[in-house]
C-alpha positions in Angstrom: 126.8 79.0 77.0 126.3 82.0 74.7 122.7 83.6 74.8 122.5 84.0 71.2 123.1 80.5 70.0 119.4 79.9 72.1 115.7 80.8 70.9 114.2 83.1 72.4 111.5 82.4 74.7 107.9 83.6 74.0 106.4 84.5 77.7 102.3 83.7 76.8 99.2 83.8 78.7 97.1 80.8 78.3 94.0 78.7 78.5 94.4 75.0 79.3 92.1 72.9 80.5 90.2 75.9 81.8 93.0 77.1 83.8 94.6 80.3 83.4 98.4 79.3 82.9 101.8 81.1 81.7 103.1 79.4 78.7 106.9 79.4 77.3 106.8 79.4 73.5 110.0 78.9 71.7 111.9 76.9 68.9 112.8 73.3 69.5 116.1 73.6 71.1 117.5 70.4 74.0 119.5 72.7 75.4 116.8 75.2 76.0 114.3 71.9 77.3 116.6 71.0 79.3 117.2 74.5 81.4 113.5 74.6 81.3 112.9 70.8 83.1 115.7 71.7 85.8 113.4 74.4 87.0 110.7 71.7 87.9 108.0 74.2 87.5 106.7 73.8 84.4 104.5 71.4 82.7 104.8 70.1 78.5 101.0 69.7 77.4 101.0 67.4 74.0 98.1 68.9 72.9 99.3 72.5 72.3 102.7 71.9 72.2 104.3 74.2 75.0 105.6 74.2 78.0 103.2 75.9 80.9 103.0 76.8 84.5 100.2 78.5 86.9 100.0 82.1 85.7 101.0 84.6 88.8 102.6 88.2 89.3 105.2 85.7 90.8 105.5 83.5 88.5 105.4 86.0 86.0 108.2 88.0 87.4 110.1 85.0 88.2 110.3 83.7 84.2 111.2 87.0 82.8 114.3 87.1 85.4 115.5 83.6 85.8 115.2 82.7 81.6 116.7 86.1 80.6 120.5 84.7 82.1 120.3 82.7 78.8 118.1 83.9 76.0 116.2 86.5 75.2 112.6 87.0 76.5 109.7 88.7 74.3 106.6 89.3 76.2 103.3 88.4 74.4 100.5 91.1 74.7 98.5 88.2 75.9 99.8 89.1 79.2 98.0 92.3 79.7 94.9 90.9 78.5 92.0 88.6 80.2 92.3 84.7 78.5 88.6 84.3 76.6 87.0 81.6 77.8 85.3 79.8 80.8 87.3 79.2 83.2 86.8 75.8 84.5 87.7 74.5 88.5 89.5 70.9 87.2 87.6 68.2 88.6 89.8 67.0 91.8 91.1 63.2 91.9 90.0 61.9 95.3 89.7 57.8 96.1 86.1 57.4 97.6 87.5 56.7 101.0 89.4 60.1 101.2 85.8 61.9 99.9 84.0 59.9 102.6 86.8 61.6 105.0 86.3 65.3 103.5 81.9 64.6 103.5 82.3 63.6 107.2 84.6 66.6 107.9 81.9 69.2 106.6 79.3 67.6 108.7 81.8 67.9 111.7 82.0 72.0 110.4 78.3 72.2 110.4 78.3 70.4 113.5 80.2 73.0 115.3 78.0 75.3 113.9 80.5 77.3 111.5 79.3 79.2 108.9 78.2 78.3 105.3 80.9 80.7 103.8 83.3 79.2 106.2 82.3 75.7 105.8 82.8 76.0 102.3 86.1 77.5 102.4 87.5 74.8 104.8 86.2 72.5 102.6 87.9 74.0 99.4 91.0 74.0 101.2 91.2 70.9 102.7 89.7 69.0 99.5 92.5 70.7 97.5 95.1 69.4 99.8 93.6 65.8 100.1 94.1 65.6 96.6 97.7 66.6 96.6 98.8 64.3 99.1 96.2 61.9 97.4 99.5 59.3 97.5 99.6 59.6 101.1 97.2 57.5 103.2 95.6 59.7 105.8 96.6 58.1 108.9 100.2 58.8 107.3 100.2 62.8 106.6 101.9 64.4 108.9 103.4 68.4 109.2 106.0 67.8 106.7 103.4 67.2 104.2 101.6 70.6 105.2 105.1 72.8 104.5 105.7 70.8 101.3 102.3 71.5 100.4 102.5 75.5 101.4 106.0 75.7 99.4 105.1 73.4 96.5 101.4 74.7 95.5 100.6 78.0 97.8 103.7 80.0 97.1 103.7 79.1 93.3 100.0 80.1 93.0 100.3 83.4 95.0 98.0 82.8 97.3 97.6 85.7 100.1 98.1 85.3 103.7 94.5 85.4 105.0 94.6 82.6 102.7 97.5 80.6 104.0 96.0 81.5 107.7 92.6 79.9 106.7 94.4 76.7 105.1 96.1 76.7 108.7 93.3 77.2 110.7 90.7 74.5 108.3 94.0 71.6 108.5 93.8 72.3 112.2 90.0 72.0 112.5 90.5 68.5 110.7 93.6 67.1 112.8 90.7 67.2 115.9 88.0 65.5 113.7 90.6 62.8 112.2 93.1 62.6 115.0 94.5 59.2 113.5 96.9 61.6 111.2 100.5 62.3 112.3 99.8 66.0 111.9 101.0 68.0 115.0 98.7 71.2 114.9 100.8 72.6 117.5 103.7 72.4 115.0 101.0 74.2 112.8 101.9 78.4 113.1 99.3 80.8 110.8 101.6 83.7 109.3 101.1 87.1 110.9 98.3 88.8 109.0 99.3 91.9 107.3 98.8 95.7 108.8 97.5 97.0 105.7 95.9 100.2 106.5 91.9 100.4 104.8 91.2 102.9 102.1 89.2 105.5 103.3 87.0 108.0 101.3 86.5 111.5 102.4 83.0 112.9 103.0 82.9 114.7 99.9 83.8 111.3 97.8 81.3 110.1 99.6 78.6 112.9 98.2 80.5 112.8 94.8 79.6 109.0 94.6 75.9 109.5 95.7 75.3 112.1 93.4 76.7 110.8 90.1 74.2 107.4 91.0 71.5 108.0 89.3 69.7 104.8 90.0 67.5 105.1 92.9 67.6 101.9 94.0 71.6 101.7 93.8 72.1 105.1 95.3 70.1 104.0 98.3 72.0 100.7 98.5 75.3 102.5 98.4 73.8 105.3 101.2 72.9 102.3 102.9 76.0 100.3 103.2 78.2 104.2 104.2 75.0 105.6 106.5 74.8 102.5 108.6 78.3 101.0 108.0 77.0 97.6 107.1 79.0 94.6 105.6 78.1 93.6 102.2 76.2 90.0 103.4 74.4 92.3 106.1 73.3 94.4 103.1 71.7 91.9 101.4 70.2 90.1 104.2 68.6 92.9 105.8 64.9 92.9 106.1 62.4 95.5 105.7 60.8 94.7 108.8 64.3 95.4 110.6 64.3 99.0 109.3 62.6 101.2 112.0 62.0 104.8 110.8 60.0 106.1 114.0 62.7 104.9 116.0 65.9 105.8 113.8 67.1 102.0 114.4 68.2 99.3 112.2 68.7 95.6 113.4 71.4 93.7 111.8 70.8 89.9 112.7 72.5 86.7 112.3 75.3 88.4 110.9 79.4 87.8 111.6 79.9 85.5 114.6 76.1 84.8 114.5 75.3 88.4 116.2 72.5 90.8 116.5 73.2 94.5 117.1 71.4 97.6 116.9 72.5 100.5 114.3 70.9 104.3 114.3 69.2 104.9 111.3 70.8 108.5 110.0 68.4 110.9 109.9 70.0 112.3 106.6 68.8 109.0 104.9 65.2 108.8 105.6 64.4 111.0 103.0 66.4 109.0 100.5 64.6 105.2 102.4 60.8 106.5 102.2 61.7 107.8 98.5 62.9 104.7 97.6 60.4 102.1 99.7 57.5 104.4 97.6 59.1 103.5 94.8 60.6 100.5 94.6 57.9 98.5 97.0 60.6 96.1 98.0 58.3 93.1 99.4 60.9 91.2 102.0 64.5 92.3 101.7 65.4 95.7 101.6 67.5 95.1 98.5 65.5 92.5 96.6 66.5 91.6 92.6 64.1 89.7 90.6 60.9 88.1 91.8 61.9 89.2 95.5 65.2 87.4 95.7 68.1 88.8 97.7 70.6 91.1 95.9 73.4 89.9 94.2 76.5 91.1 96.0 78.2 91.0 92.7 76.0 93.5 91.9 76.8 95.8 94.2 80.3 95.7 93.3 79.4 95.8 90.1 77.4 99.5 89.9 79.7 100.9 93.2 82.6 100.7 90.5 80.4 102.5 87.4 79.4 105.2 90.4 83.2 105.2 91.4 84.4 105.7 87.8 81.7 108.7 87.2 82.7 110.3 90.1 86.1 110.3 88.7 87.6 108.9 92.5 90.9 106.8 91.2 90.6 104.6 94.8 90.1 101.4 94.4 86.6 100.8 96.4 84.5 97.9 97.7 81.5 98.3 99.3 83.7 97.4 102.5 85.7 100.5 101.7 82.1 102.4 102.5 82.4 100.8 105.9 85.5 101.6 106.5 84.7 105.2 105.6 81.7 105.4 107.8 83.6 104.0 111.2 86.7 106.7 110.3 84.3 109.8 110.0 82.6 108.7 113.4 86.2 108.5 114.8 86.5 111.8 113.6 83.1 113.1 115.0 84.7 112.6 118.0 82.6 108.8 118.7 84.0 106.7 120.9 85.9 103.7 119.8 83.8 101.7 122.1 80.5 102.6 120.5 82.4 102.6 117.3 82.8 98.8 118.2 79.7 98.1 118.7 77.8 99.8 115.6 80.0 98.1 113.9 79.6 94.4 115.7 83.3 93.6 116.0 84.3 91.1 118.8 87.6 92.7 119.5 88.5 96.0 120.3 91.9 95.8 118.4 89.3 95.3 115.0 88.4 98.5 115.5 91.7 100.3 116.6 92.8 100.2 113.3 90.5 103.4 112.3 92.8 105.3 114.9 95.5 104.8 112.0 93.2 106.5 109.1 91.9 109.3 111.2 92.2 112.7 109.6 91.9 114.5 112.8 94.5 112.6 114.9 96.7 112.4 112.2 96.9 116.2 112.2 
């Protein structure tokens, strides 16, 4: 087979059917159709005439270096650019019993008292995977069906670990509410998470952040979030009446693992709080958007970036980054890890061992 006596193969990326996909573009050529078909990983849609797969790093990478053994490969400058476009979640083909099954599982979820971001995760997973094996009668799935599933739609797609772990951990959940399936959820092993290290800001990013917020109301969010070391959903949830300036104390409730915990209120941000409370008058939350509803998270993220990109700091933050800052700089205040801990409400003390990697000071 000579490489020049193919067409060469357009790499494109896509919209179809509100998906974002990687499409092949080339001449008609049965040769060329037929290396593409052996692959078994891409799709021919009649309507646009091309052959298509789920866009990915992976999948990217993996096009460019398998295709390029027999043809030449131009890359599209589609591929560094976002698809216009909504993108649109494909509505899922489920039989009515199986949906009865996935209603019945949620109610188990809520049940047990998860939460609603976790009920609706294990729900998304396990609906997704329903309607893969949608062939498959329930009673009849069994742990071969969850690797095929793992190697056939997770790897493709690119799906992280925490991902795969929550997949695990949701399929699990539903072998004890629908024990009739031959799934063994011993048999059923969640990949080691990975030790990726957090970013951490220094104290002067920190003040170079603050300062080039001009906002009131978002620089007190963003002081908020680093002074007290809050998750994002603690953030927004957090009541006015929690905040206790006499006492210096803030209580976080209901928040991860359906906790309370008490948090000193910096004395370096009450002047920044009773500024803002004067001025803003928030009426229930202490971030509220419009007519007194909580704060977008989205938000957040959205004017922490702007602040970031003004304070010319290259790092990619999050607001979680601001959290990870805060329990570093107590570690290298000298705070114990145990107090550490608990200001920051984590159940386990290996959570929080992870600062002793990012600390300045033991580092040196």
């Amino acid at each position: 087979m000579h490489i020049s006596s193919l067409p060469p193969i357009k790499l494109k990326k896509i919209l179809h059917d509100g998906e974002v996909r990687l499409a092949l573009q080339f001449d008609f050529n049965q040769e060329l159709i037929n290396i593409v078909k052996n692959t078994k990983k891409y799709r021919w849609s009649k309507r646009l005439k091309i052959w298509h797969t789920v866009f990915t790093s992976s999948t990217l990478y993996n096009a460019e270096n398998n295709f390029k053994a027999y043809t030449k490969i131009i890359k599209d400058p589609t591929l560094k650019k976002e698809v216009r476009g909504k993108v649109l979640r494909k509505r899922r083909i489920i039989s009515k019993e199986n949906k009865q099954v996935i209603k019945l599982y949620v109610q188990f979820l809520q049940g047990r008292r998860y939460s609603i971001s976790t009920v609706k995760t294990y729900f998304t997973l396990i609906a997704d995977f329903i309607e893969y094996a949608n062939d498959i009668q329930l009673e009849e799935l069994s742990h071969k069906d969850v690797e095929r599933y793992l190697g056939e739609v997770f790897a493709p797609k690119g799906y992280s670990i925490s991902t795969q772990r929550q997949l695990i951990s949701a399929i699990k959940l539903f072998t004890v509410f629908y024990s009739n399936s031959k799934i063994d959820s011993v048999k059923l092993i969640r990949p080691k998470n990975s030790k990726i290290l957090p970013t951490v800001l220094s104290k002067e990013e920190i003040i170079a952040i603050l300062k080039s917020t001009k906002n009131l109301k978002h620089r007190a969010i963003i002081a908020m979030i680093y002074s007290a070391g809050l998750r994002i959903s603690e953030l927004v949830n957090l009541r006015i009446q929690d905040i206790d300036i006499d006492r210096r104390q803030i209580v976080v409730k209901n928040s991860k693992g359906r906790k309370d915990r008490n948090i000193i209120l910096a004395q370096s941000m009450i002047p920044l709080l009773k500024n803002y409370m004067a001025t803003y008058a928030p009426n229930l939350y202490f971030a509220e958007g419009r007519n007194n509803a909580k704060y977008a998270p989205e938000s957040i993220r959205s004017f922490l970036k702007v602040s970031c990109k003004n304070a010319q700091i290259r790092k990619r933050v999050t607001p979680h980054t601001l959290r990870h800052s805060y329990a570093t700089h107590l570690l290298e205040n000298g705070v114990d890890l145990r107090y550490i801990q608990e200001l920051l409400g984590h159940a386990k003390p290996e959570t929080t061992m992870i600062y002793t990697h990012v600390s300045k000071k033991d580092l040196l």
